[in-house]
Structure formats: structure tokens, C-alpha cells
N, CA, C and O atoms as a Tinker XYZ file with bonds, in Angstrom:
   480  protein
     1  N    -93.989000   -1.152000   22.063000    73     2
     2  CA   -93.305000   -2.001000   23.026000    64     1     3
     3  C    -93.047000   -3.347000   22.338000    63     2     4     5
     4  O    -94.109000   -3.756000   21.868000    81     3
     5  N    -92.234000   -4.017000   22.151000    73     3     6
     6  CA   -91.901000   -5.105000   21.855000    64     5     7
     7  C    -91.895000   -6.337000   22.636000    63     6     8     9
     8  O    -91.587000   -6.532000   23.812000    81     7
     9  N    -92.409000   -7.326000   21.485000    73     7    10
    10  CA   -92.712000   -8.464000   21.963000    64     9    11
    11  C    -92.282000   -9.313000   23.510000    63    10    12    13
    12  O    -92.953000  -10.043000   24.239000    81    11
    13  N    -91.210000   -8.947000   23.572000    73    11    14
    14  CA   -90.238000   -9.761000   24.310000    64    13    15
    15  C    -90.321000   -9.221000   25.862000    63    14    16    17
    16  O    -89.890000   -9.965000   26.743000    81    15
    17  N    -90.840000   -8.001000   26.194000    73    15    18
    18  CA   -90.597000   -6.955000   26.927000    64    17    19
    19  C    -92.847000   -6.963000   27.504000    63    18    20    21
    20  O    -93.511000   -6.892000   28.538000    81    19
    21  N    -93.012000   -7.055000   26.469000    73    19    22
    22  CA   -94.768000   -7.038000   26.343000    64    21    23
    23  C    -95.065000   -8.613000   26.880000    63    22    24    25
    24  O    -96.250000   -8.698000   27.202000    81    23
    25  N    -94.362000   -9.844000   27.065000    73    23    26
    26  CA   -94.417000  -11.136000   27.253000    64    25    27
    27  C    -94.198000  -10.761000   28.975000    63    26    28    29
    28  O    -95.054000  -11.077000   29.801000    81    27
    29  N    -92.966000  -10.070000   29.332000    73    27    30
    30  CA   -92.210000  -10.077000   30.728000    64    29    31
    31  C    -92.889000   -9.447000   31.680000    63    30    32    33
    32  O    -92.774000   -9.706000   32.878000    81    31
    33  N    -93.817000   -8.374000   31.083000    73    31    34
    34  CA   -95.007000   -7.879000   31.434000    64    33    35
    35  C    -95.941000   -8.033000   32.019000    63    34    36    37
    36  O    -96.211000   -7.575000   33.130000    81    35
    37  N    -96.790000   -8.944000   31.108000    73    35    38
    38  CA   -97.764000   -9.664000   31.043000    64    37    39
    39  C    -97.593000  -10.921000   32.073000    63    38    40    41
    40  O    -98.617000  -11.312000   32.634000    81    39
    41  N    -96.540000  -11.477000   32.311000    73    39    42
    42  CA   -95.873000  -12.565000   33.420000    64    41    43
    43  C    -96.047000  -11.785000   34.683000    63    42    44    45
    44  O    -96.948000  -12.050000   35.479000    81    43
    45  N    -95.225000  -10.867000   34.857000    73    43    46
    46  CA   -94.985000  -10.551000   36.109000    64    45    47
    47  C    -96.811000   -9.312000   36.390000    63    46    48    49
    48  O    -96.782000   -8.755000   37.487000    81    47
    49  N    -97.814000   -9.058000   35.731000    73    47    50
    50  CA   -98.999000   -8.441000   35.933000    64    49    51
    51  C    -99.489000  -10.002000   36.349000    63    50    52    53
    52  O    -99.457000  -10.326000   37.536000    81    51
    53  N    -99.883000  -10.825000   35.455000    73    51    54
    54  CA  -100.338000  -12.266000   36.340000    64    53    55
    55  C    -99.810000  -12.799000   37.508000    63    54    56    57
    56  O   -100.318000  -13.867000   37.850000    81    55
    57  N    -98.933000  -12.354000   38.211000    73    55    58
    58  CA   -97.770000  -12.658000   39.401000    64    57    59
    59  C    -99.030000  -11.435000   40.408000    63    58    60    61
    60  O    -99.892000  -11.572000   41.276000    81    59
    61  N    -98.592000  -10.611000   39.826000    73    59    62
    62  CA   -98.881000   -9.410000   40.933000    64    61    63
    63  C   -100.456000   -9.318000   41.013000    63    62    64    65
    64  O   -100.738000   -8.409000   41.795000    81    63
    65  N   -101.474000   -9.857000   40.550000    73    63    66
    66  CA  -102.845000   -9.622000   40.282000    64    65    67
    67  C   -102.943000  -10.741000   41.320000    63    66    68    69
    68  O   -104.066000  -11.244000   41.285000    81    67
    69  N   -102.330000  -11.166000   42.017000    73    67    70
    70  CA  -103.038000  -12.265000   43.263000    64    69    71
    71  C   -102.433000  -13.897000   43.301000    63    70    72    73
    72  O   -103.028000  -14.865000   43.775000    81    71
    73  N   -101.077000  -13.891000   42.656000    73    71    74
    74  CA  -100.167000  -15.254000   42.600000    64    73    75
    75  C   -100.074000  -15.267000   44.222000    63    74    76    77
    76  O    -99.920000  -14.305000   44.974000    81    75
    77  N   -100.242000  -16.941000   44.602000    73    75    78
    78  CA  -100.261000  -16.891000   46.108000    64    77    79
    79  C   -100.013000  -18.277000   46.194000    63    78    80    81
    80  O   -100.904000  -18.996000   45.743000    81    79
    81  N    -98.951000  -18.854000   46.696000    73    79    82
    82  CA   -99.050000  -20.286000   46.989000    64    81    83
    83  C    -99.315000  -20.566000   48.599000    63    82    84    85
    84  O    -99.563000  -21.704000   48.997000    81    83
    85  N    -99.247000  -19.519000   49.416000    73    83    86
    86  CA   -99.673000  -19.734000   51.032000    64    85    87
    87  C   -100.774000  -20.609000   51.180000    63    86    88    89
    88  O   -101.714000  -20.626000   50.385000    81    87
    89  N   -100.698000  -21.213000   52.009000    73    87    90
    90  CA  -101.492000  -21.674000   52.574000    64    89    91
    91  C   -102.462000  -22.490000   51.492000    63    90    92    93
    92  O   -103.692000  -22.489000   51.539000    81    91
    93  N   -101.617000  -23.213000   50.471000    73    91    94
    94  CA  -102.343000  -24.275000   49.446000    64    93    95
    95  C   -101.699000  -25.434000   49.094000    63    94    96    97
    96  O   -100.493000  -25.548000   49.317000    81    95
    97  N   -102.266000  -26.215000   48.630000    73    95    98
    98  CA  -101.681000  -27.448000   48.774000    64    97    99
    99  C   -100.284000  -27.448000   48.344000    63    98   100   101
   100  O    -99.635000  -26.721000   47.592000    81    99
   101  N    -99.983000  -28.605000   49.131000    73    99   102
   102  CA   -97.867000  -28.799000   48.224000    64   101   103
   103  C    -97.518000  -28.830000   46.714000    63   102   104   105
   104  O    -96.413000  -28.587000   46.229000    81   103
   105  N    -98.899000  -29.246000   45.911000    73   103   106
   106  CA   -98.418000  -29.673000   44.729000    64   105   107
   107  C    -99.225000  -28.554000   43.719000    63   106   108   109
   108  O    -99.411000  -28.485000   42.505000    81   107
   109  N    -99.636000  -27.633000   45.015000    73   107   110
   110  CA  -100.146000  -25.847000   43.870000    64   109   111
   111  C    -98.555000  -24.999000   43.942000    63   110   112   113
   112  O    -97.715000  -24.801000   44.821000    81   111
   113  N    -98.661000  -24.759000   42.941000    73   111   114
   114  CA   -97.764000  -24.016000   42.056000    64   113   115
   115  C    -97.894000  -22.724000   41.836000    63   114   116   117
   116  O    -97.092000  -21.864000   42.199000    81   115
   117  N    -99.204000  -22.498000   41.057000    73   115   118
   118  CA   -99.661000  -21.294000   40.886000    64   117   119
   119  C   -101.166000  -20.791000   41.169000    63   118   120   121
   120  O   -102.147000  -21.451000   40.825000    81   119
   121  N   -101.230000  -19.765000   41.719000    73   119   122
   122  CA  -102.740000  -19.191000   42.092000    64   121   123
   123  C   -103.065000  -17.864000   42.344000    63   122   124   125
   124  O   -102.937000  -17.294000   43.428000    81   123
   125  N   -103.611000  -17.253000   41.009000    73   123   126
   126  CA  -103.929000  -15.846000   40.828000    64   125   127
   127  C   -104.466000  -15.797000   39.575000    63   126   128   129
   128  O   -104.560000  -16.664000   38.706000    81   127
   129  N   -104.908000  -14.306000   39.621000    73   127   130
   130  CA  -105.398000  -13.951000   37.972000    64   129   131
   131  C   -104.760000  -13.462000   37.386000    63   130   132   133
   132  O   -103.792000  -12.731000   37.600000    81   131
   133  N   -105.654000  -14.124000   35.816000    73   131   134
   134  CA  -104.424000  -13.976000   34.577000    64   133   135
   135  C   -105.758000  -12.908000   33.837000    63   134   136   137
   136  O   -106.970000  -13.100000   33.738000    81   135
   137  N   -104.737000  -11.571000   33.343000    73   135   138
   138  CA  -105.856000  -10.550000   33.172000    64   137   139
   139  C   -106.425000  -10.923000   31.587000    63   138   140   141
   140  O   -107.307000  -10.262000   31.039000    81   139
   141  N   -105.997000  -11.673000   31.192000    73   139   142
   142  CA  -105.991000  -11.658000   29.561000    64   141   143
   143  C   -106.525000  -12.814000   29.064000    63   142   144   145
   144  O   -106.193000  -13.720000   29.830000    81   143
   145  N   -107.450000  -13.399000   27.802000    73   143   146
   146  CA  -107.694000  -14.542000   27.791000    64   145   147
   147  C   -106.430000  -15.388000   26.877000    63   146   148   149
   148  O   -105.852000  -14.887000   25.912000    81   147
   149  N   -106.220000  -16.481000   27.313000    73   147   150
   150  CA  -104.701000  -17.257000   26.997000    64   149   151
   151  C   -105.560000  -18.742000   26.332000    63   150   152   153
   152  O   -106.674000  -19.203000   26.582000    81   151
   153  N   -104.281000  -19.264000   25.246000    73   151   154
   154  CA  -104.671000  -20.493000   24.893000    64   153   155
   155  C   -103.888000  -21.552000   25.589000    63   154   156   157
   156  O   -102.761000  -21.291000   26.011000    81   155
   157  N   -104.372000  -22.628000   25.720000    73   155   158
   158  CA  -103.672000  -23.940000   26.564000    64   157   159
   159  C   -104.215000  -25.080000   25.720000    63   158   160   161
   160  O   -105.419000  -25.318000   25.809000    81   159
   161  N   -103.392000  -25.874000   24.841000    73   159   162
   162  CA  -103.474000  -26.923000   24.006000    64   161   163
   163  C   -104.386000  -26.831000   22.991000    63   162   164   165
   164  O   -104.906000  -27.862000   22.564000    81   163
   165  N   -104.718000  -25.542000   22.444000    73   163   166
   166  CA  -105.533000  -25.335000   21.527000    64   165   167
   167  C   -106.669000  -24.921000   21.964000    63   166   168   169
   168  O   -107.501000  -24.528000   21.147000    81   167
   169  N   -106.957000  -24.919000   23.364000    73   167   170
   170  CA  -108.601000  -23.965000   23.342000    64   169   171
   171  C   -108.083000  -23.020000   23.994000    63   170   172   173
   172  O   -106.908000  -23.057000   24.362000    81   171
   173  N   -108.840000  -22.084000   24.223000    73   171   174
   174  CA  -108.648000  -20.444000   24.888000    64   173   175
   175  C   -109.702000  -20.303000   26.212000    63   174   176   177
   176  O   -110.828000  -20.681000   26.535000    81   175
   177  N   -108.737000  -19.616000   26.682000    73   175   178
   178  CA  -109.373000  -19.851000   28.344000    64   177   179
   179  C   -109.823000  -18.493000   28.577000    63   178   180   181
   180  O   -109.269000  -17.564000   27.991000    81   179
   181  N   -110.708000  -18.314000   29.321000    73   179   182
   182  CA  -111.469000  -16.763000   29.607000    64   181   183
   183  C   -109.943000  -16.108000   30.582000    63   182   184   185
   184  O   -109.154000  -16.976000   30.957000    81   183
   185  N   -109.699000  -14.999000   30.846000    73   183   186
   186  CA  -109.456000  -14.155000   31.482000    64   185   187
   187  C   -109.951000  -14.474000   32.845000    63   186   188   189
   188  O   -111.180000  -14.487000   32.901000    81   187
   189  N   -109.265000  -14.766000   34.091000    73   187   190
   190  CA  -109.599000  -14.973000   35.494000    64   189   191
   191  C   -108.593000  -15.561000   36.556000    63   190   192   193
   192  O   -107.392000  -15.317000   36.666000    81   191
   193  N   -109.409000  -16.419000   37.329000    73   191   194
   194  CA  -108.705000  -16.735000   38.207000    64   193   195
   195  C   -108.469000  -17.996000   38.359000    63   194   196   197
   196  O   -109.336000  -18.816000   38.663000    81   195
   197  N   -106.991000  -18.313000   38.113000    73   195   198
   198  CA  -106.612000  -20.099000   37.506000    64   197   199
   199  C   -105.747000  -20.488000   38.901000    63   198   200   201
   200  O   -105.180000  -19.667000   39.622000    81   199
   201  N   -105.796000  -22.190000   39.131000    73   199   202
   202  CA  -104.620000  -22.544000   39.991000    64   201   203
   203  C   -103.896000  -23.794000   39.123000    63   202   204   205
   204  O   -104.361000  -24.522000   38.247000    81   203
   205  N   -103.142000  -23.759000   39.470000    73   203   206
   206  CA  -102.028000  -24.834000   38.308000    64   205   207
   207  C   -101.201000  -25.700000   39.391000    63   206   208   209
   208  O   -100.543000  -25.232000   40.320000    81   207
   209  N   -101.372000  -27.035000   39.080000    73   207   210
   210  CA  -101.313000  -28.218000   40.295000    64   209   211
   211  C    -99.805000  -28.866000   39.454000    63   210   212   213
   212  O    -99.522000  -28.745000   38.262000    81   211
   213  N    -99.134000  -29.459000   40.378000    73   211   214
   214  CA   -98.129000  -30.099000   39.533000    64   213   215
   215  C    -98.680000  -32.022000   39.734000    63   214   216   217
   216  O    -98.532000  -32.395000   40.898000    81   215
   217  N    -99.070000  -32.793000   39.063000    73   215   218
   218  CA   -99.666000  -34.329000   38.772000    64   217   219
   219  C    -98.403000  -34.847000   38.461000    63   218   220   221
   220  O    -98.505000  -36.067000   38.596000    81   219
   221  N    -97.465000  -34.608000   38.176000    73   219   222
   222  CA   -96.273000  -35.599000   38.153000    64   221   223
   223  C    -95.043000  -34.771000   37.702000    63   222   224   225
   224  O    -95.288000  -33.571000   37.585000    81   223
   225  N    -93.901000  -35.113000   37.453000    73   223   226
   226  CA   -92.739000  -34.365000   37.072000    64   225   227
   227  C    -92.945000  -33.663000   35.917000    63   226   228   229
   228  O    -92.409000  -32.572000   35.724000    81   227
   229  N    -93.819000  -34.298000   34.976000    73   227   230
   230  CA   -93.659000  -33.323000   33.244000    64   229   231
   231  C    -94.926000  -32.944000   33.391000    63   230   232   233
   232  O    -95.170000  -31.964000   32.687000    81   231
   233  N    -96.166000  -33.457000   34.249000    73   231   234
   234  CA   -97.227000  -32.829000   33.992000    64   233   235
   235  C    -98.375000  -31.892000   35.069000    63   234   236   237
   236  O    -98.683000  -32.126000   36.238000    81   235
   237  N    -98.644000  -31.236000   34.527000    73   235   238
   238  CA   -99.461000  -29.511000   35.218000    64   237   239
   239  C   -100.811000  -29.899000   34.814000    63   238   240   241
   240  O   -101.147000  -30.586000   33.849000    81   239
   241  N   -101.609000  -29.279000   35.816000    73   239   242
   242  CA  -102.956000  -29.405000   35.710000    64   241   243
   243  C   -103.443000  -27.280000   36.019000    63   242   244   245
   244  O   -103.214000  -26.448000   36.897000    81   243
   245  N   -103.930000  -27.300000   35.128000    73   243   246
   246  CA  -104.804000  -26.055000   35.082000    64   245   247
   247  C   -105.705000  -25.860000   35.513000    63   246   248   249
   248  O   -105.915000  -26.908000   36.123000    81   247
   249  N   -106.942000  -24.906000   35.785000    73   247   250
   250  CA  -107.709000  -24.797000   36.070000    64   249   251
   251  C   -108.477000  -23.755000   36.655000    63   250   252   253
   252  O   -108.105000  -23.229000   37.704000    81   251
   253  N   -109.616000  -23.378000   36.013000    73   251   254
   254  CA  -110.352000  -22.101000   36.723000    64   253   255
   255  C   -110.919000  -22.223000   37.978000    63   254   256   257
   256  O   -111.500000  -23.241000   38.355000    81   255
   257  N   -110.752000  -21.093000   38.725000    73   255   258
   258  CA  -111.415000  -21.188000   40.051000    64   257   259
   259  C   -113.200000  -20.764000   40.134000    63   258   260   261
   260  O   -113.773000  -20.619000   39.054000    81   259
   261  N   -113.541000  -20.688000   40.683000    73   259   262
   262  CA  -115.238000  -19.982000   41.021000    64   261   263
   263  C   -115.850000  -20.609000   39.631000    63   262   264   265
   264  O   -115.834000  -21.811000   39.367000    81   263
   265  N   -116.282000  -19.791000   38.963000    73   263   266
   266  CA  -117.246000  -20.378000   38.204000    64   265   267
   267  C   -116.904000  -20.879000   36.854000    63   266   268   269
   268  O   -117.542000  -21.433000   35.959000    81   267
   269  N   -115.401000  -20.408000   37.050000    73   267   270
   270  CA  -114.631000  -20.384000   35.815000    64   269   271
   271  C   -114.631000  -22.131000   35.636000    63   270   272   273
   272  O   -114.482000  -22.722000   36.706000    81   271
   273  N   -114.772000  -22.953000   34.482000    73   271   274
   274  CA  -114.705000  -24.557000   34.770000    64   273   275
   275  C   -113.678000  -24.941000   33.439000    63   274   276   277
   276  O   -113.705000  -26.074000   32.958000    81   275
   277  N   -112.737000  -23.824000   32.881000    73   275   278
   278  CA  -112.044000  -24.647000   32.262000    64   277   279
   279  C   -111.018000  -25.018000   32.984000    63   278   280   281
   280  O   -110.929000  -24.439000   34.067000    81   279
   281  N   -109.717000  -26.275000   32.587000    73   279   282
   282  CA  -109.203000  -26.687000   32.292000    64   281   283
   283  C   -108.471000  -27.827000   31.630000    63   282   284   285
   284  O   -109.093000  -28.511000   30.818000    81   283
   285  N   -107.115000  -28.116000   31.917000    73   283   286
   286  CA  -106.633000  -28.719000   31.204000    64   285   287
   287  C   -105.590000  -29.303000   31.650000    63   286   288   289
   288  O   -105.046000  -28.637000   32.532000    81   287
   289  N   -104.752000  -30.899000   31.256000    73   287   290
   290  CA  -103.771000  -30.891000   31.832000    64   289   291
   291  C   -101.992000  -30.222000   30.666000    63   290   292   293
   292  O   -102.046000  -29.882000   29.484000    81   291
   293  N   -100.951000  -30.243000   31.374000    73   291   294
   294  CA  -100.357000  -29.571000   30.480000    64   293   295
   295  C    -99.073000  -30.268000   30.454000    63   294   296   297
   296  O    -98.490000  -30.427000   31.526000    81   295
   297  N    -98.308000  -30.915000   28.853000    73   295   298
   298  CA   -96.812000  -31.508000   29.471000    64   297   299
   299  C    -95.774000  -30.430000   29.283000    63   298   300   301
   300  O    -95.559000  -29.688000   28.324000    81   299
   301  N    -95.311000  -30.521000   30.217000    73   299   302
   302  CA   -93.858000  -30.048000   30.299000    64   301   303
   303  C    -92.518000  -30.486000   30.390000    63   302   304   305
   304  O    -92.277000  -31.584000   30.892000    81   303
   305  N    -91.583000  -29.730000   29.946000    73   303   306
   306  CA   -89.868000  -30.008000   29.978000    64   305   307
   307  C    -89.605000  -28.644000   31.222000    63   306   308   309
   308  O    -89.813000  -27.443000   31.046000    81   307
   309  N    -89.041000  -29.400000   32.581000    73   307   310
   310  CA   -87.624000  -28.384000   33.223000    64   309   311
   311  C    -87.619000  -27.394000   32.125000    63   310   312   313
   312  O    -87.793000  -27.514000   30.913000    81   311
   313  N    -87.248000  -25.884000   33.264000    73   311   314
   314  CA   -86.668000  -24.994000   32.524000    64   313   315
   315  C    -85.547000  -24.877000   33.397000    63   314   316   317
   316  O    -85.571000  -25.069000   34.613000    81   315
   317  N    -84.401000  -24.496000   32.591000    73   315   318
   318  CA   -83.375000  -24.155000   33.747000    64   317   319
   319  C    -83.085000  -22.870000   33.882000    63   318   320   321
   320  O    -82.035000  -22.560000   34.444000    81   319
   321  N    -83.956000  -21.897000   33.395000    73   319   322
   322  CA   -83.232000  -20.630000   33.608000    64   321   323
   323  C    -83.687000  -19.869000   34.719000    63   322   324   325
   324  O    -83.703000  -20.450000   35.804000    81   323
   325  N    -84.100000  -18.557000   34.660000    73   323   326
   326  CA   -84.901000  -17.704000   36.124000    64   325   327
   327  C    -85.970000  -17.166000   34.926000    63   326   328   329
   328  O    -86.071000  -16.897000   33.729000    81   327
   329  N    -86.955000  -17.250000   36.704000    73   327   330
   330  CA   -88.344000  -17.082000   36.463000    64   329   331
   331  C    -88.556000  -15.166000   36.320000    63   330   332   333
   332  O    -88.462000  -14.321000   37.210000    81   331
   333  N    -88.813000  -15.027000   35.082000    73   331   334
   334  CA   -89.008000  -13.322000   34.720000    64   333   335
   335  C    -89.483000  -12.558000   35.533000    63   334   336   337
   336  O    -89.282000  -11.349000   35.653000    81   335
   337  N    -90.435000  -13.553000   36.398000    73   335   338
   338  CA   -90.917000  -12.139000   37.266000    64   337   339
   339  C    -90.401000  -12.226000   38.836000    63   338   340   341
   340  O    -91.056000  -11.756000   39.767000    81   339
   341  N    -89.449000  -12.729000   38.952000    73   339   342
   342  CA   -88.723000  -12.765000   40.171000    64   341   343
   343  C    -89.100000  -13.857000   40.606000    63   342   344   345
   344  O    -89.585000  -14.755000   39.917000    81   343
   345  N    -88.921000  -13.886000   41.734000    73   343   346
   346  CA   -88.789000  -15.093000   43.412000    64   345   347
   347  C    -90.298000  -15.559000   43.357000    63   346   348   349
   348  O    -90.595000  -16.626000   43.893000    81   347
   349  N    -91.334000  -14.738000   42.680000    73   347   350
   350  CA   -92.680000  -15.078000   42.812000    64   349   351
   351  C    -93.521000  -16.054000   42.088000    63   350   352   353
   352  O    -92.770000  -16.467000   41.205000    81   351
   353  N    -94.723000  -16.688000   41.958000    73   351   354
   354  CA   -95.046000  -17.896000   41.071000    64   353   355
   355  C    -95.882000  -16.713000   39.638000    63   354   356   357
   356  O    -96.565000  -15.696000   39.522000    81   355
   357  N    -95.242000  -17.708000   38.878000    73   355   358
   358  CA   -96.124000  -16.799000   37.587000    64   357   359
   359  C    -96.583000  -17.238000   36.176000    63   358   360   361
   360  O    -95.468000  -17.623000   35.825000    81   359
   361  N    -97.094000  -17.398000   35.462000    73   359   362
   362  CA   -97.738000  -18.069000   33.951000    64   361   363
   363  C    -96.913000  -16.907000   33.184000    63   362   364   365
   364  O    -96.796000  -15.690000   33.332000    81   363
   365  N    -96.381000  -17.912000   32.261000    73   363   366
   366  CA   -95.843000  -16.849000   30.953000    64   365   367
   367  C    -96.536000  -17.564000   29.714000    63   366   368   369
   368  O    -96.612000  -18.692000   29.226000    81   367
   369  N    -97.168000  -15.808000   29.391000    73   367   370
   370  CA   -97.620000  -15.790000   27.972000    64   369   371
   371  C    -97.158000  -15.303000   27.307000    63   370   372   373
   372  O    -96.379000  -14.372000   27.511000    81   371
   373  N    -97.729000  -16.123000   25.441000    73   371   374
   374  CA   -96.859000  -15.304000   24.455000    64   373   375
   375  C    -97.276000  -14.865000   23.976000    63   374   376   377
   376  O    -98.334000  -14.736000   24.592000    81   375
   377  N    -97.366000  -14.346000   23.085000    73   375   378
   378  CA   -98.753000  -13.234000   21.888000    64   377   379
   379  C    -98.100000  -14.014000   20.435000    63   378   380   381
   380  O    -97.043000  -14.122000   19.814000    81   379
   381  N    -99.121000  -14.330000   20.407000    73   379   382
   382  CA   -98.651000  -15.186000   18.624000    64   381   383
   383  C    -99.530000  -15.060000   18.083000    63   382   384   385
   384  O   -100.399000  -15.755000   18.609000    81   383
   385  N   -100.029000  -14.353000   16.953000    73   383   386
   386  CA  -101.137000  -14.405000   16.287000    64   385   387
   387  C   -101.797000  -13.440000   16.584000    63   386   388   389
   388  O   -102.554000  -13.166000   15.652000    81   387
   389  N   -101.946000  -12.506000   17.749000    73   387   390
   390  CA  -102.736000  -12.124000   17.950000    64   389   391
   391  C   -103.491000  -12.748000   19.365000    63   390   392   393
   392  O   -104.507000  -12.266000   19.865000    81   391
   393  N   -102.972000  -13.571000   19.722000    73   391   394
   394  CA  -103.768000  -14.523000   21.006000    64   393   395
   395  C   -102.385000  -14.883000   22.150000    63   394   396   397
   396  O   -101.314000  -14.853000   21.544000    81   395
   397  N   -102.268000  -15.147000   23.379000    73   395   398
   398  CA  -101.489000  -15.345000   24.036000    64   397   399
   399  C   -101.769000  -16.320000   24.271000    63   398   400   401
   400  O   -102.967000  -16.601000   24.244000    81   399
   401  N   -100.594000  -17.514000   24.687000    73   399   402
   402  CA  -100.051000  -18.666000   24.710000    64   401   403
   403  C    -99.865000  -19.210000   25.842000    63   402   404   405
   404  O    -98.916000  -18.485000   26.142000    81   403
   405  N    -99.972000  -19.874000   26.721000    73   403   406
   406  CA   -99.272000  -20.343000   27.794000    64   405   407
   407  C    -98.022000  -21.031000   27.008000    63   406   408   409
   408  O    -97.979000  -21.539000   25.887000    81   407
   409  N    -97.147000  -20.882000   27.877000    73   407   410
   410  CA   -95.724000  -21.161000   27.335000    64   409   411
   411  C    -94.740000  -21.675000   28.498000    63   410   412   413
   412  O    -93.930000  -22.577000   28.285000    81   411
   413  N    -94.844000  -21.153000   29.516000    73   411   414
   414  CA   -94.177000  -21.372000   30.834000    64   413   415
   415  C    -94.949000  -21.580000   31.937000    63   414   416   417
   416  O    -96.130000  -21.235000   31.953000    81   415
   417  N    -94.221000  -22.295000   33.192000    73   415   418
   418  CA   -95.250000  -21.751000   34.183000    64   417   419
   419  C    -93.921000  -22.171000   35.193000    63   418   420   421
   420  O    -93.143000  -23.125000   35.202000    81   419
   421  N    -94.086000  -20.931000   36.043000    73   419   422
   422  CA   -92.738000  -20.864000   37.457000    64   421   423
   423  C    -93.271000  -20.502000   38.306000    63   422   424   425
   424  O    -94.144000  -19.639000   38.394000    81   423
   425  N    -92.420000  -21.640000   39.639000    73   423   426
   426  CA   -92.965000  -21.797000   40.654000    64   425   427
   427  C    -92.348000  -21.028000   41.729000    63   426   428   429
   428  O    -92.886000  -20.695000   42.785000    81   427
   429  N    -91.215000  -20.797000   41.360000    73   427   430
   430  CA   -90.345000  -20.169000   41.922000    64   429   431
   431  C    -88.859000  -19.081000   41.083000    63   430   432   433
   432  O    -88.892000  -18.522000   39.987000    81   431
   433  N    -87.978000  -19.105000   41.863000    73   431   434
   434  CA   -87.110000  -18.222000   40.808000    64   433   435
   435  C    -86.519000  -19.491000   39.676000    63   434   436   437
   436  O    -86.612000  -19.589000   38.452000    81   435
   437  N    -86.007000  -20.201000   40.526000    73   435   438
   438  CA   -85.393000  -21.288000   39.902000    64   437   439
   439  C    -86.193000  -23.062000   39.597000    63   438   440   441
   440  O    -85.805000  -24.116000   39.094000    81   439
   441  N    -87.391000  -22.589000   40.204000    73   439   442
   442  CA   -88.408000  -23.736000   39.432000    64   441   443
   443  C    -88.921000  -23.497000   38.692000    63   442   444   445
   444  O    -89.476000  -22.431000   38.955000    81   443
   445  N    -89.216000  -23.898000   37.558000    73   443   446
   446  CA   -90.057000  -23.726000   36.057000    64   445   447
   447  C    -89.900000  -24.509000   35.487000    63   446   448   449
   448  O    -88.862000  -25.171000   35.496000    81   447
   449  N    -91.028000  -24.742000   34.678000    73   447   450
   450  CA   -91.796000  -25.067000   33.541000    64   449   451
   451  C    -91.837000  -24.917000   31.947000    63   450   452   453
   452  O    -92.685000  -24.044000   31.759000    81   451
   453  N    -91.368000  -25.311000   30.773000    73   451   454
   454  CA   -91.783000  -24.611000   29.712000    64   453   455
   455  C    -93.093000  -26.277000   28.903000    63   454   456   457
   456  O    -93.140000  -27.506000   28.950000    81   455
   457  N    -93.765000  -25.267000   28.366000    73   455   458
   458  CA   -95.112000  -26.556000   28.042000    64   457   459
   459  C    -94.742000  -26.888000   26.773000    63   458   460   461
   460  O    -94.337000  -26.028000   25.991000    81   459
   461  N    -94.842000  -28.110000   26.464000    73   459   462
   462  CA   -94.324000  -28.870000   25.075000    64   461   463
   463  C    -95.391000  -28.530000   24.234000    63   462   464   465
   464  O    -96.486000  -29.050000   24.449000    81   463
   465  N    -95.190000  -27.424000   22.943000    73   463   466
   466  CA   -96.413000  -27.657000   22.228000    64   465   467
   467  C    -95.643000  -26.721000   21.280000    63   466   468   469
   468  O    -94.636000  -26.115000   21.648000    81   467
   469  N    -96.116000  -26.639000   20.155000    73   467   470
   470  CA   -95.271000  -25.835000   19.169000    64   469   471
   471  C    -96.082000  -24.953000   18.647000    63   470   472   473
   472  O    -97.151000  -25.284000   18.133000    81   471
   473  N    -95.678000  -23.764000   18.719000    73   471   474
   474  CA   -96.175000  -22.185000   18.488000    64   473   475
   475  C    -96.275000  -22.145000   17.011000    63   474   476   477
   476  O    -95.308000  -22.643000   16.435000    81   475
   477  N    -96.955000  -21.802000   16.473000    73   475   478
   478  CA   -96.928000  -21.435000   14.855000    64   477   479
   479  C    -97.560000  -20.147000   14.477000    63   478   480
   480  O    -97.585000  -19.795000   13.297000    81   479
């Protein structure tokens, strides 16, 4: 399966594993589990259950739920395109290295996120 297709995947399985903005604050974005462990600004986050806050126009706040205690905050640039896994909220990861990336984060079809940080 290829990369590109294995990324769209992996987005819309973190969507469907329990993405829920009902009944949470105005400035949650995203809230569900991400099945896989992902990196965010250079550290790597366990596999679980994250909510992602929006703190100002370019910047996202991360974060594990229950016992989980990482996070992080995150900058971002607008995306203008549509969100891969439909109408629903979702984290896009990338596989680089061997490790997946936070790279995006959409709130909607046409709200998103891409996180300023450069993949190598």
C-alpha cells in the first residue's frame, strides 16, 4: 500500500476510533484516539486518547486524556484544501522514517490545519 493512501488511512481510522467535538468546548477541535504512536515537535507521543484545543489562530494545543500527560503546543499555517477524512475532525499522520508525524489537524471539511515543522 503506498504511502499516500497508508497516510489517508491512518487519518480517517483516528476520525473513526472516537473523533467527537459534541458537547466540548468551542475551541476543541479534535477528540478521539489515535491508534499509533505519533511525533509532535520532536518527542513521540504514546498511542491513545488526545484532544487538540485551538489557543489562537496559528496555534493548537495537544494533549493526552486520562492518564496519558503528554502534550504540546503546535504552530500552524491555514490549510485550504479538504479534510481527507470527510466532514469529520481528524489528525493527519505521516510515516517518515519509520515513525508518524503529526502534520495536519482538521476540524472540519473545510477547516484545517497544516503544523509548521520540517519533515526530514
Amino acid at each position: 500500500m503506498n504511502s499516500r493512501i497508508r497516510n489517508v488511512m491512518l487519518a480517517a481510522g483516528a476520525m473513526v476510533l472516537g473523533a467527537a467535538t459534541v458537547g466540548a468546548s468551542p475551541d476543541t477541535i479534535f477528540e478521539g484516539d489515535v491508534p499509533v504512536p505519533f511525533v509532535v515537535n520532536g518527542m513521540t507521543f504514546p498511542a491513545g486518547k488526545y484532544m487538540v484545543e485551538r489557543e489562537s489562530s496559528s496555534v493548537l494545543l495537544i494533549r493526552g486524556e486520562k492518564r496519558n500527560h503528554a502534550a504540546a503546543y503546535i504552530a500552524t499555517l491555514p490549510d485550504d484544501g479538504h479534510d481527507p477524512a470527510g466532514a469529520q475532525p481528524a489528525l493527519l499522520l505521516k510515516e517518515v522514517e519509520g515513525k508518524y508525524q503529526l502534520t495536519g489537524v482538521w476540524e472540519s471539511s473545510r477547516a484545517g490545519w497544516d503544523t509548521i515543522r520540517e519533515y526530514r
